[in-house]
KOLLO-949754 format. One record per residue (C-alpha): residue number from 1; residue in three letters; x, y, z. Coordinates in Angstrom, 3 decimals. Layout:
// KOLLO-949754
SITE NUM ALA X Y Z
...
//
This chain:
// KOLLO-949754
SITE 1 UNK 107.356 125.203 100.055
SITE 2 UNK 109.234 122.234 98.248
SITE 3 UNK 112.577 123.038 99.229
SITE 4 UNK 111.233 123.293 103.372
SITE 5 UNK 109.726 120.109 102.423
SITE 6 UNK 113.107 118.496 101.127
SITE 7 UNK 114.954 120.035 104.131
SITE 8 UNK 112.901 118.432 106.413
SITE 9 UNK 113.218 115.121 104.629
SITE 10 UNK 116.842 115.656 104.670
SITE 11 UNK 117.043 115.751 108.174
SITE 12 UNK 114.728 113.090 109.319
SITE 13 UNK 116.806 110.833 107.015
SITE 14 UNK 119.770 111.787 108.554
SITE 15 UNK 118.600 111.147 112.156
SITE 16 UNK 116.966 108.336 111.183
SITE 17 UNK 120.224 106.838 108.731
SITE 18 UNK 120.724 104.050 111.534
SITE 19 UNK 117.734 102.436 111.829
SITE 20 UNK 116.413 102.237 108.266
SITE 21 UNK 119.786 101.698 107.321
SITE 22 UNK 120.209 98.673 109.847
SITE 23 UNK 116.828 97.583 108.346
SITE 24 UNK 117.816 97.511 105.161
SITE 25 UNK 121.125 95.578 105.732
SITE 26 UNK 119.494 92.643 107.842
SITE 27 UNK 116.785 92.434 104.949
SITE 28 UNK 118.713 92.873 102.032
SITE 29 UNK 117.643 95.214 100.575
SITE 30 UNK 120.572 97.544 100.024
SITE 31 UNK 121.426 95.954 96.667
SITE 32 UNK 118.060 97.808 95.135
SITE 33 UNK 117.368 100.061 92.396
SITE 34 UNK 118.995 103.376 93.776
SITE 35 UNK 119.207 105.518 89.945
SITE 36 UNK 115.108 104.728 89.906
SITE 37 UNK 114.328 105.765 93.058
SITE 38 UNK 116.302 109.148 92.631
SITE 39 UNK 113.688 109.441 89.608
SITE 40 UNK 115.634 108.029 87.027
SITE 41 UNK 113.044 106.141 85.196
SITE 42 UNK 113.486 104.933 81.828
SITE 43 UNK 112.120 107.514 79.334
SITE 44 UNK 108.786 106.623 77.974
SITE 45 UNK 108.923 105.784 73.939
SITE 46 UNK 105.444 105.616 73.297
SITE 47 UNK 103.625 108.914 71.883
SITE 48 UNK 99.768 107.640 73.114
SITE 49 UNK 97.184 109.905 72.745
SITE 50 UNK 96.992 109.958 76.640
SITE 51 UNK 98.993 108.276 79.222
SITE 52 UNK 98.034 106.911 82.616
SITE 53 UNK 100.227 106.259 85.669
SITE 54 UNK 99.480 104.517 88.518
SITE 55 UNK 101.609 104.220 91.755
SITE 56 UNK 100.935 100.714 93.750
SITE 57 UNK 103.507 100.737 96.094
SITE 58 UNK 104.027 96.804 96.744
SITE 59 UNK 102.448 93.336 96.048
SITE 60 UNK 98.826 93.634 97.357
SITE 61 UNK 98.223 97.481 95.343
SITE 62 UNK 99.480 95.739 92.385
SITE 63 UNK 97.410 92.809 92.414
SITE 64 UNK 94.616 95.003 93.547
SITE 65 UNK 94.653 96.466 89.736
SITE 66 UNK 94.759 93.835 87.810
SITE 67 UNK 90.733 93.958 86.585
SITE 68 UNK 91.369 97.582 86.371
SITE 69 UNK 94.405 97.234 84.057
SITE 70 UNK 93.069 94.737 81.722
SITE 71 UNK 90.176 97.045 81.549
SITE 72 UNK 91.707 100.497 80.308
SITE 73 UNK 93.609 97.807 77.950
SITE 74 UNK 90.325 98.325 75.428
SITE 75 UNK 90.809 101.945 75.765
SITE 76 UNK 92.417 102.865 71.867
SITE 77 UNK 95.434 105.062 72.548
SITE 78 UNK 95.592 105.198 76.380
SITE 79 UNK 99.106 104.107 77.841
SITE 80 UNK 99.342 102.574 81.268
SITE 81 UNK 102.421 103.155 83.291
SITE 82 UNK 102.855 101.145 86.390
SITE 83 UNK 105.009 102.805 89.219
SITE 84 UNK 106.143 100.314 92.221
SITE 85 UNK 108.094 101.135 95.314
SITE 86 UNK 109.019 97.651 96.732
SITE 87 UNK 111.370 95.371 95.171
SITE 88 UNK 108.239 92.228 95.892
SITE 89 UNK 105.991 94.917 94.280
SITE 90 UNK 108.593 95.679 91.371
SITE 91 UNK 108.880 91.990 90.608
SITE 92 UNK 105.289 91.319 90.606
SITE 93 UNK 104.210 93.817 88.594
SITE 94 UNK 106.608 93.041 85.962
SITE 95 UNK 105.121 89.348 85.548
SITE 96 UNK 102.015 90.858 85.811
SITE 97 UNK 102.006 93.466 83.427
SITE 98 UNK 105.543 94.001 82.154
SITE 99 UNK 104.986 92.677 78.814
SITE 100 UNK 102.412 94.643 77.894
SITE 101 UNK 103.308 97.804 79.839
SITE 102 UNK 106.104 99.883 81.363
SITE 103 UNK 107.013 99.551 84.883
SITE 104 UNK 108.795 102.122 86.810
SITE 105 UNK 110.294 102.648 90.703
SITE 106 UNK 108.068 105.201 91.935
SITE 107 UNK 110.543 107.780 93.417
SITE 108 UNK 111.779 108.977 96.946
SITE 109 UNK 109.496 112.547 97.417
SITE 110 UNK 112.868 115.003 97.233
SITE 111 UNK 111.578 117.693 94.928
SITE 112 UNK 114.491 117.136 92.581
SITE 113 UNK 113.425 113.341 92.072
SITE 114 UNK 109.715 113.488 91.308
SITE 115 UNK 110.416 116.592 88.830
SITE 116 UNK 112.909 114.117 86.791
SITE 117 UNK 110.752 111.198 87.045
SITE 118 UNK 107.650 113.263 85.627
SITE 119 UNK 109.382 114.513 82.875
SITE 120 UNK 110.528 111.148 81.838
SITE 121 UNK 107.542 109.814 82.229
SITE 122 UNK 105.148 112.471 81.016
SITE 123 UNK 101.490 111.137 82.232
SITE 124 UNK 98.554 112.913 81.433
SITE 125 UNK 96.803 111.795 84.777
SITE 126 UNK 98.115 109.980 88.018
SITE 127 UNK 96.375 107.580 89.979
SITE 128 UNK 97.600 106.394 93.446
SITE 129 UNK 96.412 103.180 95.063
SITE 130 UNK 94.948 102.910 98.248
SITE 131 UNK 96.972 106.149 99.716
SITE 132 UNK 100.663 107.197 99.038
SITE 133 UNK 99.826 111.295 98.890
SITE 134 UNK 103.681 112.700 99.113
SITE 135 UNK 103.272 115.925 99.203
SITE 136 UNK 106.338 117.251 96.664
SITE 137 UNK 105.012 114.779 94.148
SITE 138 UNK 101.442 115.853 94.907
SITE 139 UNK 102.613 119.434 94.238
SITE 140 UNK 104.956 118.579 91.122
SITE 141 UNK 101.625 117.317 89.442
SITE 142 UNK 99.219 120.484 90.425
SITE 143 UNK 102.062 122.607 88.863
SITE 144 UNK 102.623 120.677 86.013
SITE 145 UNK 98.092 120.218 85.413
SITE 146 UNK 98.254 116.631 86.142
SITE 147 UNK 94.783 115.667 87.827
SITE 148 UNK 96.044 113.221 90.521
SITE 149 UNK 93.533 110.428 91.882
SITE 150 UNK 93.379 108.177 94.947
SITE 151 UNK 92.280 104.880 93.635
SITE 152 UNK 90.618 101.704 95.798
SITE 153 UNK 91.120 104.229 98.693
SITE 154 UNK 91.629 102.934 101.705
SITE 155 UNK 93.081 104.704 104.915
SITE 156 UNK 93.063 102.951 108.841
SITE 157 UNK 92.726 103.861 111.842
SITE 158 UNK 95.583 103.485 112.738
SITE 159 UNK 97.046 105.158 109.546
SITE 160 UNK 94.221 108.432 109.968
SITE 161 UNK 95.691 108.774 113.790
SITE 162 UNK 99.288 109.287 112.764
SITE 163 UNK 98.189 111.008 109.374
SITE 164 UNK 96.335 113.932 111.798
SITE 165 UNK 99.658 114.346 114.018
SITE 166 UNK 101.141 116.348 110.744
SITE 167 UNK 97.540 117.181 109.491
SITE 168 UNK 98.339 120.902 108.730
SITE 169 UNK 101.398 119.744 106.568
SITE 170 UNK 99.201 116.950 104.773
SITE 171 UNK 96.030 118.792 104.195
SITE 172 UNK 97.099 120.914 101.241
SITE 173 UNK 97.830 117.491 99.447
SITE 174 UNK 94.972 115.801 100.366
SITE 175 UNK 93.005 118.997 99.121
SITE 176 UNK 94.843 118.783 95.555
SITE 177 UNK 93.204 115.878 95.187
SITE 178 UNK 91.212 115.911 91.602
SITE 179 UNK 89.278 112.558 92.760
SITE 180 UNK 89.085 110.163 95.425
SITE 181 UNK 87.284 106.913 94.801
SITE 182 UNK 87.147 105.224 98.527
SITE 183 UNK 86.346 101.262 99.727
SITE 184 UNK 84.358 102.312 102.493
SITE 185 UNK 82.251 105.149 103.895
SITE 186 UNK 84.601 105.227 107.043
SITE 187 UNK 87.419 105.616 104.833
SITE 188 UNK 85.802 108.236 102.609
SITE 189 UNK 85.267 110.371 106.048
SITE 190 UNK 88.825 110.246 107.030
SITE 191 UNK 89.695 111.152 103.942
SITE 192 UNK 87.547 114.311 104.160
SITE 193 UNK 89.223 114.505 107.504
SITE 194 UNK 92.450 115.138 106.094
SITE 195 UNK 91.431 117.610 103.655
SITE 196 UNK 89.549 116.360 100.544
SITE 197 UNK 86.880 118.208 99.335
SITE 198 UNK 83.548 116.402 100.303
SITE 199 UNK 82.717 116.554 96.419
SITE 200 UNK 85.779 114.665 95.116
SITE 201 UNK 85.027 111.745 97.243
SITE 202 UNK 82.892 108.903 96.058
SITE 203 UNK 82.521 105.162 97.795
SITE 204 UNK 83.683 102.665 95.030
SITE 205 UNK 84.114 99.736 96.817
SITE 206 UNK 87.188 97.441 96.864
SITE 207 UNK 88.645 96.544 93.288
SITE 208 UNK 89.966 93.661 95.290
SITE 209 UNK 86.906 91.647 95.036
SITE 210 UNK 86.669 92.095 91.128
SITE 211 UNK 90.232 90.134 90.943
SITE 212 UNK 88.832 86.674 92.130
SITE 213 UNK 86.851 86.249 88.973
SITE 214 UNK 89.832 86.558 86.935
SITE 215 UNK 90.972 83.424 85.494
SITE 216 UNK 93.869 81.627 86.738
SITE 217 UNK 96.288 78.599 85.186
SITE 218 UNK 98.967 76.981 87.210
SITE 219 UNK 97.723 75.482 90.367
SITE 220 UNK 97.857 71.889 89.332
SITE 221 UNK 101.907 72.562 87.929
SITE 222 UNK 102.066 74.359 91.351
SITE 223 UNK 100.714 70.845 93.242
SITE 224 UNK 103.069 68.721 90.606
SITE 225 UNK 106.522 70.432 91.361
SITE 226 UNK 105.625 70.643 95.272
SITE 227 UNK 104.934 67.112 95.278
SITE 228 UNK 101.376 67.877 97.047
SITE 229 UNK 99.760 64.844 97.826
SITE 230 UNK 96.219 65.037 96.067
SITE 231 UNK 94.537 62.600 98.657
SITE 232 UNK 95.199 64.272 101.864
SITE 233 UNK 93.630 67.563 103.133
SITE 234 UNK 95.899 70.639 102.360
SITE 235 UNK 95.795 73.627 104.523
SITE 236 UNK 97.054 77.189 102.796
SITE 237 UNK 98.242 79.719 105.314
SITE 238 UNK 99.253 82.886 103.250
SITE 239 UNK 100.738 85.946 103.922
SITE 240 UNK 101.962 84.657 107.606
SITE 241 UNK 104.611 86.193 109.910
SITE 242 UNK 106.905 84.699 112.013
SITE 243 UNK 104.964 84.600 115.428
SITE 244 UNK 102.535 82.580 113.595
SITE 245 UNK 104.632 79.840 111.604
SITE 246 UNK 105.202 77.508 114.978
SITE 247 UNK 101.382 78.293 115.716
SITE 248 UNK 100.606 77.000 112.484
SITE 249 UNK 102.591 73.633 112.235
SITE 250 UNK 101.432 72.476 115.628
SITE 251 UNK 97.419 73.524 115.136
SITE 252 UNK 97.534 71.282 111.830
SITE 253 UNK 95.761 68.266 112.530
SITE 254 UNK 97.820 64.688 111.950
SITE 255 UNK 97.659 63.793 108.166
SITE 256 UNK 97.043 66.817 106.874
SITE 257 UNK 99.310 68.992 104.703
SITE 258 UNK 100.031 72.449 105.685
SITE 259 UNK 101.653 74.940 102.990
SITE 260 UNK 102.820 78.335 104.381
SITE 261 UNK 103.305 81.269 102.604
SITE 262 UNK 105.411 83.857 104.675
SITE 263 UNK 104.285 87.753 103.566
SITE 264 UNK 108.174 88.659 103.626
SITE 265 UNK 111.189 87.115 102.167
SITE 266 UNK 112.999 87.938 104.978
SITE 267 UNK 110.625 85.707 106.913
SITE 268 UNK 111.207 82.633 104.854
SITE 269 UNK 114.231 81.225 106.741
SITE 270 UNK 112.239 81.341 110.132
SITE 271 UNK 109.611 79.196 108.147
SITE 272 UNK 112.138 76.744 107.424
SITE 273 UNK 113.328 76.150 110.456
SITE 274 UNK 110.228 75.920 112.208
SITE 275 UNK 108.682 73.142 109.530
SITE 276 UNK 111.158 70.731 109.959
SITE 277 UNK 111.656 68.839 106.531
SITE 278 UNK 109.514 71.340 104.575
SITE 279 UNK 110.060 71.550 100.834
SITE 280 UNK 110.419 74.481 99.804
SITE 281 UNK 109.402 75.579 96.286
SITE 282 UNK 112.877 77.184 95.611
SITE 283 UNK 114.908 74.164 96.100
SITE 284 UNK 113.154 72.298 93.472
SITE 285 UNK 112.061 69.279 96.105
SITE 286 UNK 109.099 67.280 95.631
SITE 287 UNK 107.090 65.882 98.202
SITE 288 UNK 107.383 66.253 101.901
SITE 289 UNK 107.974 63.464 104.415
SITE 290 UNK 106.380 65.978 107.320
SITE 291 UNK 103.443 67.606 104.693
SITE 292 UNK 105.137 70.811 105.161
SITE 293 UNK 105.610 73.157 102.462
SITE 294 UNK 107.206 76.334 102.160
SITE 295 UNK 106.264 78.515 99.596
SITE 296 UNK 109.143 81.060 99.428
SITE 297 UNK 108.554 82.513 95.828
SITE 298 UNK 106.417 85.963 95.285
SITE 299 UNK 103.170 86.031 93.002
SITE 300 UNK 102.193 81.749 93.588
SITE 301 UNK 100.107 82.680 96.176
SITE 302 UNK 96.956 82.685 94.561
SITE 303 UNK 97.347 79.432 92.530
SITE 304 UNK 98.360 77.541 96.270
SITE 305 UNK 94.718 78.901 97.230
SITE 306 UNK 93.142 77.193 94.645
SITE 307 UNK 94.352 73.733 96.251
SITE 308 UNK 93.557 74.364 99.479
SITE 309 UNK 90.888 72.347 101.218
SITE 310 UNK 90.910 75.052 104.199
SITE 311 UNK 92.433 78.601 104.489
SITE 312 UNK 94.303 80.179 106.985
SITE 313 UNK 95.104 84.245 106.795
SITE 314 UNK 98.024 84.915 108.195
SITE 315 UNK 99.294 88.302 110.026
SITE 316 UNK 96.273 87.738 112.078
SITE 317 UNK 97.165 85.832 115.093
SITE 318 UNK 99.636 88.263 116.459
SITE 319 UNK 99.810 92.091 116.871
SITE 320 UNK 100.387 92.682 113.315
SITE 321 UNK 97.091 94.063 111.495
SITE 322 UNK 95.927 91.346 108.963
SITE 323 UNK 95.771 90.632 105.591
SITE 324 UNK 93.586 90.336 102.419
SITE 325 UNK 90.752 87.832 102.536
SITE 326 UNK 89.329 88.563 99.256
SITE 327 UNK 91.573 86.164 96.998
SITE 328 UNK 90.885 83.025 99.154
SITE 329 UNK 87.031 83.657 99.607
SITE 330 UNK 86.450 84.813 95.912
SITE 331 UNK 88.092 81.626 94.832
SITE 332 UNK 85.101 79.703 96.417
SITE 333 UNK 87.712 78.839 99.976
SITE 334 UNK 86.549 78.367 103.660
SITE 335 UNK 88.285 80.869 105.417
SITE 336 UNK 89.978 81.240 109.043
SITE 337 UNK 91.420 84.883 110.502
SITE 338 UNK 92.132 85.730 113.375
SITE 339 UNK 91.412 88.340 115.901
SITE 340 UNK 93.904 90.951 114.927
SITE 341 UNK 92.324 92.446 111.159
SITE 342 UNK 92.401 95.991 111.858
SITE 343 UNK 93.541 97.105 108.396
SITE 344 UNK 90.418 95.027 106.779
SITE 345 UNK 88.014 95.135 109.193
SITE 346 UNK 85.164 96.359 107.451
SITE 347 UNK 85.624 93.114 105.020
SITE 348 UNK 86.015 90.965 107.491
SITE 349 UNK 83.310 92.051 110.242
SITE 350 UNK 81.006 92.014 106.706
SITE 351 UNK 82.541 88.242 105.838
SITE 352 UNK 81.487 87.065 109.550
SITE 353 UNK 78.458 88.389 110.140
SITE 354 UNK 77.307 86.598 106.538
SITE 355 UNK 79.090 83.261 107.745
SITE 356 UNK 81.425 83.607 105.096
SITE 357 UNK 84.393 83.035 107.050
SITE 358 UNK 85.738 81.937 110.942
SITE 359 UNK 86.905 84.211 112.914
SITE 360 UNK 89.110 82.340 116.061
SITE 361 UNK 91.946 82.866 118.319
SITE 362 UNK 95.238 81.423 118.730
SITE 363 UNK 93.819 78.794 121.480
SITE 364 UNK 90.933 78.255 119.796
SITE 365 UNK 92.706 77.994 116.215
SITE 366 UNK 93.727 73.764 116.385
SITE 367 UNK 90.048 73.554 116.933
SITE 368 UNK 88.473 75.037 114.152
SITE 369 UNK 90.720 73.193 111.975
SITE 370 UNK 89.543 69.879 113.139
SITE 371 UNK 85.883 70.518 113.213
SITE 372 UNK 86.232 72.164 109.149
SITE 373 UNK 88.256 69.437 108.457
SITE 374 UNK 86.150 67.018 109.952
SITE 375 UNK 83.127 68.428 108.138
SITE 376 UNK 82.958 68.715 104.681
SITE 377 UNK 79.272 70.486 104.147
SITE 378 UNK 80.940 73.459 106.789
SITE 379 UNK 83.057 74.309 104.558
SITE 380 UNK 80.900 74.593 101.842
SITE 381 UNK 78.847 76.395 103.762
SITE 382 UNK 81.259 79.043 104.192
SITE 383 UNK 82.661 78.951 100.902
SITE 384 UNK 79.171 79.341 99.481
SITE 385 UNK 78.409 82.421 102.191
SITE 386 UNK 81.551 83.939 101.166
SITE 387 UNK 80.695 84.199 97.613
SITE 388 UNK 77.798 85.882 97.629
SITE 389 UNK 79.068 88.571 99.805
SITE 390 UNK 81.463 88.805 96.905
SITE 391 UNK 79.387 88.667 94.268
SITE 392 UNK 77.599 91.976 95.591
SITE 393 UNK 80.678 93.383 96.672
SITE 394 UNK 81.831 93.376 92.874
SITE 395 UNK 82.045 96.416 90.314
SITE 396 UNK 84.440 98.500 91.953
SITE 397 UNK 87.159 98.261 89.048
SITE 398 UNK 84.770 99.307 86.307
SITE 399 UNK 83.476 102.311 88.309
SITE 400 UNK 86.763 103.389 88.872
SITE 401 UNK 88.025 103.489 85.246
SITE 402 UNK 84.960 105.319 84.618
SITE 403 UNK 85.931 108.139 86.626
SITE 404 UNK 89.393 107.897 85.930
SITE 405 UNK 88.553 108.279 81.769
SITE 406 UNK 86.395 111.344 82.488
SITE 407 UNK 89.018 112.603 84.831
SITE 408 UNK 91.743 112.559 81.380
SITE 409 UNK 88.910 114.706 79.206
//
């Protein structure tokens, strides 16, 4: 079955050479680490009594584990191995976690690659976050009695309607499955959808919220370099696309600072251009004649939160899907999304329905900033909502490394 599944991978890369090819030209990306994602992973030294790999395939999965990780750390003799497929994700989980454990490019699913790449890195159990179930690496592990895991499981709508198109080549992956610990019950029934057996599947919760408690140090260095101006409001857009950026400058009300955090590098030029005088935190510039800032660096995102006076999530006010709330509202933020949050929809319907967070449109957006601005006991209001959605949300990390220590007995 592998080598039908690596000729049809073969094929569909071939026919579809000039557009991911194209894609990867006009974002840069072509200069990337080829020999590790042909499995060529540096050999793991360490002879642990057990060893634990987890695949997070870019930023968000790898910040996701971060309460997790420090976690198993107390766990004598287990070895954590971090696999990444992005170069963002790569980067960030190397200042994450790279001095204290080995991180890996997760490899492309040709048969040939994930047998090398498992026999360099030799885990005793495999833990995917979110989704990510390849079927040839799927496979390589049930042949080689590696219990494989879907961790902080989440899969969307829109995600479950292409995922049943090829359902009869997915399901015997899915069913492989030794244990899938799911955010949501909605997710944990598409996951049954696609094959998992109904007693594998358990409703964890989102190890996202656990990651807000966390402490944090660098915010006020963060403020220093920028050249942030303590006494005027600061609004934090992160994780914004370019349909947004123009939205964003104009809705910010005069006199207050506006710092934008673009989800792609490829989008920070566009940000530039459309904040006219920004400083940008790459160029070393402090202080902004127009209160723009561009924050055009991966991993800072969380320490520009903390000096926010008002949140905005970006990828919200287009026809993009959202992004994650939890780092903003968990930090003790007011919050604004907008309408389009389909791939977090359960946390944010939760969020607004508590009053732990505005949900507005793009007309309505200039609006709500003026009237949270304008009123400081709103927005501690909705910071203070927020919370204690998040403080029952919490637990999901130490339930999951529960089942994920039984699951390497």
């Amino acid at each position: 079955m592998r080598f039908i599944t690596d000729f049809l991978y073969l094929v569909t890369v071939l026919l579809t050479s000039p557009i991911w090819f194209t894609r990867m030209v006009w974002r840069g990306r072509l200069r990337t680490d080829w020999r590790g994602r042909f499995g060529h992973a540096a050999h793991s030294s360490k002879e642990p009594c057990q060893r634990l790999l987890f695949h997070a395939v870019s930023v968000g999965e790898v910040n996701a584990l971060r309460s997790l990780v420090l976690g198993l750390e107390e766990i004598e003799g287990l070895d954590v191995v971090i696999a990444t497929t992005t170069d963002t994700g790569f980067k960030r989980a190397t200042e994450l976690y790279g001095c204290r454990h080995q991180i890996v490019r997760y490899p492309l699913d040709f048969s040939w690659a994930v047998g090398r790449f498992l026999k360099r890195i030799r885990p005793t159990a495999v833990a995917l976050v979110e989704l990510e179930v390849w079927p040839n690496f799927v496979a390589a592990c049930r042949r080689g009695n590696i219990p494989i895991a879907v961790v902080n499981g989440r899969l969307s709508e829109r995600s479950y309607s292409r995922y049943r198109l090829v359902r009869f080549l997915l399901r015997p992956s899915f069913r492989r499955l030794s244990w899938v610990g799911c955010q949501t019950e909605e997710y944990a029934a598409r996951f049954e959808g696609m094959g998992c057996e109904v007693d594998r599947i358990e409703v964890t919760g989102s190890m996202k919220w656990d990651n807000t408690a966390l402490p944090l140090e660098g915010a006020e260095q963060l403020a220093i370099e920028l050249g942030i101006d303590a006494d005027k409001p600061l609004i934090v857009a992160g994780s914004t696309a370019p349909e947004e950026h123009k939205l964003l400058h104009e809705a910010t009300p005069e006199g207050v600072q506006l710092l934008c955090a673009p989800r792609r590098p490829e989008w920070f030029e566009e940000a530039s251009r459309v904040m006219v005088g920004c400083a940008r935190r790459t160029e070393n510039k402090v202080g902004s004649e127009t209160g723009r800032f561009l924050l055009d660096t991966i991993g800072e995102l969380s320490h520009a939160y903390l000096l926010a006076d008002l949140v905005v999530i970006g990828r919200s006010f287009g026809n993009r899907h959202g992004s994650d709330v939890s780092e903003p509202v968990g930090r003790g933020k007011p919050v604004v999304v907008g309408p389009a949050v389909a791939d977090f929809q359960d946390m944010v319907d939760e969020l607004v329905q508590a009053g732990g967070i505005i949900q507005c449109d793009r007309e309505s957006l200039a609006g709500e900033l003026n009237r949270l601005l304008d009123d400081q006991q709103a927005r501690s209001e909705v910071a203070a909502n927020g919370q204690k959605v998040l403080e029952i949300r919490q637990g999901a990390s130490s339930r999951t490394q529960s089942h994920l220590l039984q699951l390497m007995k």
